[in-house]
Steps between C-alpha positions, in 0.01 A plus 500: 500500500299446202491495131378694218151291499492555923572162599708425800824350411592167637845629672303723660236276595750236638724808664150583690455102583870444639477898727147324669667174588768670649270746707306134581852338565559826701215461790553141515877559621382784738239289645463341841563169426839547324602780763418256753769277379742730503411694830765319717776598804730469186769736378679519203862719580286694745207540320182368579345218255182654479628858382765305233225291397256792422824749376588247237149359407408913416844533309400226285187559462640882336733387295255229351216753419832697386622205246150437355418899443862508317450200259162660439676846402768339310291280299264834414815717428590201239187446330483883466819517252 
């Protein structure tokens, strides 16, 4: 993503900033200690905590890396007209 003169564009600069913070954001909720909290004789309907806990942590981690690559796409498509 860069201009005429070869610069890197901001968005795309701060699109690259926010995708490493959630990779960073990413190992620390897969980590021991957080797992650890979570790792209990605990169900929720049935299911154990630990397997909710890492189901819904990966889910959101998708659909953020999802939101942030789609507001980088729209805001390209926009400054392109």
């Amino acid at each position: 993503m860069t201009d005429a003169s070869g610069t890197r564009r901001p968005s795309a600069k701060r699109r690259r900033e926010r995708l490493v913070a959630l990779v960073l954001v990413g190992f620390l909720v897969m980590n021991y200690p957080l797992l650890h909290l979570v790792d209990q004789d605990r169900s929720w309907f049935g299911v154990p905590l630990l397997y909710l806990y890492l189901f819904l942590a990966w889910a959101l981690l998708i659909l953020l890396v999802a939101l942030v690559l789609e507001a980088g796409l729209r805001r390209e498509h926009r400054q392109g007209e």
